[in-house]
C-alpha beads as a LAMMPS data file, in Angstrom:
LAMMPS data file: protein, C-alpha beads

168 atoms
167 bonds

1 atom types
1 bond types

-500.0 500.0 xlo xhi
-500.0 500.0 ylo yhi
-500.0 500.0 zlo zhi

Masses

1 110.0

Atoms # bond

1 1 1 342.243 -110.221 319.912
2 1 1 342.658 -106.412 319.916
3 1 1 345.386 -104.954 318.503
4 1 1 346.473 -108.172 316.579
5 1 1 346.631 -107.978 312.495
6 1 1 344.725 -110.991 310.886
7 1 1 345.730 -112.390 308.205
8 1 1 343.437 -113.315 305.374
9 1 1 344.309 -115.987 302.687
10 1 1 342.768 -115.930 299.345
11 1 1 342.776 -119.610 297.048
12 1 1 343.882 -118.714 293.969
13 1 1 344.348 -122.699 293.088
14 1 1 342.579 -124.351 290.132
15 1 1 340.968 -127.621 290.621
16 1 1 343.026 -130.575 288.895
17 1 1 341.133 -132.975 286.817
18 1 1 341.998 -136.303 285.374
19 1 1 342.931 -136.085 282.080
20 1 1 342.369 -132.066 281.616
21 1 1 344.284 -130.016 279.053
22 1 1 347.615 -128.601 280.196
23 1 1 350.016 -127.187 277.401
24 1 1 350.664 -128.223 273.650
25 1 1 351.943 -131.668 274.167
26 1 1 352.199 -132.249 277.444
27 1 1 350.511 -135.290 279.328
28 1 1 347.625 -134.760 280.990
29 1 1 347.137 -135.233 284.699
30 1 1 346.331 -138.762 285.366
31 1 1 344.037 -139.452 288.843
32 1 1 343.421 -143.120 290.182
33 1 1 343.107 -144.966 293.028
34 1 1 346.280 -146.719 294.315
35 1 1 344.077 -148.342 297.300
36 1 1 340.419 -148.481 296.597
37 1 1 338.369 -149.336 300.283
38 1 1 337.341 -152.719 298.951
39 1 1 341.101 -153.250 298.241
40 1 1 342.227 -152.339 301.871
41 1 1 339.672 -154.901 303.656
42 1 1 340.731 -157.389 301.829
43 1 1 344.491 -156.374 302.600
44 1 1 343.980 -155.318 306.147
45 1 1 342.546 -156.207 309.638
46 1 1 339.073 -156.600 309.435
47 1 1 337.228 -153.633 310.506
48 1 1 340.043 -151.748 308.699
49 1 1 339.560 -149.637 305.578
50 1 1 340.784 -146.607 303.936
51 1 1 341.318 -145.374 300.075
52 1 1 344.444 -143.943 298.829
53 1 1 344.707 -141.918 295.808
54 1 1 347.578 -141.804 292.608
55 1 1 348.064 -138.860 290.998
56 1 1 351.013 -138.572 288.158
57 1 1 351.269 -135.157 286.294
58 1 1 353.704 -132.505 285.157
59 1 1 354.958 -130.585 288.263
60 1 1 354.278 -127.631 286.228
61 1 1 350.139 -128.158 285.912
62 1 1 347.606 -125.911 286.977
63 1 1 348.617 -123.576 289.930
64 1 1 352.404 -123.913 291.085
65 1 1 355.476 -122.123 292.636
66 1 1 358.556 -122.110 290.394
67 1 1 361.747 -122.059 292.257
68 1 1 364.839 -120.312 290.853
69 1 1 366.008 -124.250 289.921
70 1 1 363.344 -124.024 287.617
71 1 1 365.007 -121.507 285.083
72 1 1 368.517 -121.707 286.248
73 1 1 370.815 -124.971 286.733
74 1 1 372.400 -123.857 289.748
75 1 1 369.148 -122.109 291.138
76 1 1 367.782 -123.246 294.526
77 1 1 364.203 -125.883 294.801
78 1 1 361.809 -124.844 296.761
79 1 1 363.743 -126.704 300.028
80 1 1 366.123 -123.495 299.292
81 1 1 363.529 -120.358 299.338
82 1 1 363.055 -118.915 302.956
83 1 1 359.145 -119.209 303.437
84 1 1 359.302 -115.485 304.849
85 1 1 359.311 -114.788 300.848
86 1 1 356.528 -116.883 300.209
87 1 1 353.961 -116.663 302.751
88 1 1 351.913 -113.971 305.055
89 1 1 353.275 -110.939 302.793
90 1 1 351.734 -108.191 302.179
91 1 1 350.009 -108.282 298.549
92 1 1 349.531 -106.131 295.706
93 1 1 346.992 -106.915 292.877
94 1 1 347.569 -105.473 289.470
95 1 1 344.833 -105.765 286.787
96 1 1 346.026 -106.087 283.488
97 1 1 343.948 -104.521 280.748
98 1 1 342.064 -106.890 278.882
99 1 1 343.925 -107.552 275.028
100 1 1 347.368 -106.629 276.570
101 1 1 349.845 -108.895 275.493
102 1 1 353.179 -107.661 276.896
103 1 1 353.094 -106.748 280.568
104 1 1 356.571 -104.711 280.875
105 1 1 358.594 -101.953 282.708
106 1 1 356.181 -99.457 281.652
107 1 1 352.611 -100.754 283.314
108 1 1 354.386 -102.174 286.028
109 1 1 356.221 -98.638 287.114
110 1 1 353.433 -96.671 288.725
111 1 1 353.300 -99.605 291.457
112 1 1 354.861 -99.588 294.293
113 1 1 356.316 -102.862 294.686
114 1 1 359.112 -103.509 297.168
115 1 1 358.475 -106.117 300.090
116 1 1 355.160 -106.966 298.246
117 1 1 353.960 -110.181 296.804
118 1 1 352.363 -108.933 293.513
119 1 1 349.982 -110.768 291.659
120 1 1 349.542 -109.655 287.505
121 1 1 345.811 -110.560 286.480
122 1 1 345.404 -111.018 282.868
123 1 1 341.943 -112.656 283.049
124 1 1 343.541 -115.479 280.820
125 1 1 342.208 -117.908 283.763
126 1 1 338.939 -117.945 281.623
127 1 1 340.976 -120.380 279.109
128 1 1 342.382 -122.800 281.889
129 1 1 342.113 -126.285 280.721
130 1 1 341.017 -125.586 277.204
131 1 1 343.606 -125.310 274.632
132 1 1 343.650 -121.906 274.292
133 1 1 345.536 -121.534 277.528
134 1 1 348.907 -121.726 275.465
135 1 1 348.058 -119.910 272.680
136 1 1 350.391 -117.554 271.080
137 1 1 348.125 -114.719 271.814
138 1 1 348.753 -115.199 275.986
139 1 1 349.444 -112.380 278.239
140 1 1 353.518 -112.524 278.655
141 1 1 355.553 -110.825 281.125
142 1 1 358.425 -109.022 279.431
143 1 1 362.222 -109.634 279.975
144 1 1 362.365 -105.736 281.085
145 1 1 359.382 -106.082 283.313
146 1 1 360.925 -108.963 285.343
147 1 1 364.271 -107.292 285.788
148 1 1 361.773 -104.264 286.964
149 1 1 360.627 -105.931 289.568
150 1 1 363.832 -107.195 290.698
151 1 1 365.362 -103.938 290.876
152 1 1 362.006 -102.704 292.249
153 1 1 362.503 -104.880 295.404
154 1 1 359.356 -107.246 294.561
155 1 1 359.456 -109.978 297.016
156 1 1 357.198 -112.107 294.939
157 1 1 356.213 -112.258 291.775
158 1 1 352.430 -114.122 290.863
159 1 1 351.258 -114.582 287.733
160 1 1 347.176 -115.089 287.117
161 1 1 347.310 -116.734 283.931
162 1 1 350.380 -115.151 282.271
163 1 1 353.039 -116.763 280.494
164 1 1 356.327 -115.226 281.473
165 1 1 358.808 -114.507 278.528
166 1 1 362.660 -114.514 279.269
167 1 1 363.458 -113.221 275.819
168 1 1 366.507 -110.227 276.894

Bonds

1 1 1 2
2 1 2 3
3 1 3 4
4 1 4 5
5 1 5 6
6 1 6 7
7 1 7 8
8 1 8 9
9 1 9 10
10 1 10 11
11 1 11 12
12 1 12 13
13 1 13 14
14 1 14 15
15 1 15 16
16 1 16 17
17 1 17 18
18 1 18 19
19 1 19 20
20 1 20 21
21 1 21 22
22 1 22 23
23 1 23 24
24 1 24 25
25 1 25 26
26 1 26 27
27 1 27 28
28 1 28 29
29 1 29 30
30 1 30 31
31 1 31 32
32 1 32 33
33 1 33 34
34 1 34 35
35 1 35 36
36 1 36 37
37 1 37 38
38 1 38 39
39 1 39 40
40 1 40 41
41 1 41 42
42 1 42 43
43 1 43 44
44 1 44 45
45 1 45 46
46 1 46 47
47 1 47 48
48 1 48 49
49 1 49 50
50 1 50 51
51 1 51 52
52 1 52 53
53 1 53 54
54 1 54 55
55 1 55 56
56 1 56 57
57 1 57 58
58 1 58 59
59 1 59 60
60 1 60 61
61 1 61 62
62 1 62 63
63 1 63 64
64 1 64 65
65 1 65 66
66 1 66 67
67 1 67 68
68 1 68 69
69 1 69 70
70 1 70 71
71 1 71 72
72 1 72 73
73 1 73 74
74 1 74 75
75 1 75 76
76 1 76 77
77 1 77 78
78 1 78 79
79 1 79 80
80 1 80 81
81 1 81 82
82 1 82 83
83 1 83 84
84 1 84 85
85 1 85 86
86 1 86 87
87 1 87 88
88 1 88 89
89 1 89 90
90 1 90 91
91 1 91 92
92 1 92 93
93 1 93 94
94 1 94 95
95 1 95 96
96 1 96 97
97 1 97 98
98 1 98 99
99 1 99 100
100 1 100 101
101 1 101 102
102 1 102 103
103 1 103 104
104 1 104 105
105 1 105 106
106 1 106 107
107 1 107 108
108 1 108 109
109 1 109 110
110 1 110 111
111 1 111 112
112 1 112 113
113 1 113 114
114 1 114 115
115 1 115 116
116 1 116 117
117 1 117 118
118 1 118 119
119 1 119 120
120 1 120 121
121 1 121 122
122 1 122 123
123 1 123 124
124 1 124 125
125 1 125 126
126 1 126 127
127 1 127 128
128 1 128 129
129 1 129 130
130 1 130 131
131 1 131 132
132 1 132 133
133 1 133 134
134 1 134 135
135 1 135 136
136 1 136 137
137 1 137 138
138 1 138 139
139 1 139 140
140 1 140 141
141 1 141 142
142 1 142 143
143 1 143 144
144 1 144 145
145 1 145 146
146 1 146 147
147 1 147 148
148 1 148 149
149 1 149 150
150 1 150 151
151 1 151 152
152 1 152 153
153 1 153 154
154 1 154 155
155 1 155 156
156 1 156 157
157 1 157 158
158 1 158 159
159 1 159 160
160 1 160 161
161 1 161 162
162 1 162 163
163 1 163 164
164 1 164 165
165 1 165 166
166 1 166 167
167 1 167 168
């Protein structure tokens, strides 16, 4: 395979669990079985047997995509975004310093952004599924920070454990 560029993948997901904490009044992930194997033999031919899972929860639990439909009415769902802005892009990672509450225009400008998917660590992902996930204190990402990025030509915009503020 000389000459060829491989790609690497990193899992950023968190693992889902029944009845975990989400956000301030919001209902909890709920995971059953919808077909348990005893079920299906009794259902099915016999030598025939398989399990199927239920899972309700808020789209919006643990790691997700939000598509522009998410924030504006006339935004397109995730049918609507090309996957050549979601997938196989090149990445940048930028830490953010521990206690920072505001990530804006100012720590994002020494990047160089444009054509780059970039992912803001906060570190809040040590309070996932506890309730200090939402707490007031959370790492936000400024109203002048996202239009930064726009302008900046970000192609993606990730957010380790960051809550992103649309104040103007």
């Amino acid at each position: 395979m000389t000459g060829q560029r491989r790609t690497r993948f990193v899992e950023l997901s968190h693992v889902i669990t029944d009845g975990m904490v989400t956000l301030p009044d919001w209902q909890p992930p709920r995971i059953t079985d919808y077909l348990t194997r005893e079920d299906s033999r009794a259902r099915y031919a016999p030598g025939v047997e398989f399990h199927v899972g239920r899972i309700d929860m808020i789209a919006n639990t643990g790691t997700y995509l939000d598509a522009p439909s998410h924030r504006w009415a006339d935004g397109v769902d995730l049918t609507g975004v090309p996957l050549d802005r979601l997938a196989d892009l090149p990445g940048l990672l930028v830490r953010v310093p521990a206690g920072t509450r505001a990530v804006d225009r100012a720590m994002l400008e020494p990047y160089e952004v444009a054509g780059r998917a970039v992912l803001l660590h906060t570190g809040w992902d040590a309070h996932f599924g506890t309730a200090r996930y939402a707490a007031p204190d959370a790492p936000h990402l400024t109203g002048e920070g996202a239009d930064w990025l726009v302008a900046a030509g970000a192609t993606l915009v990730g957010a380790h454990e960051l809550l992103i503020n649309n104040a103007r």
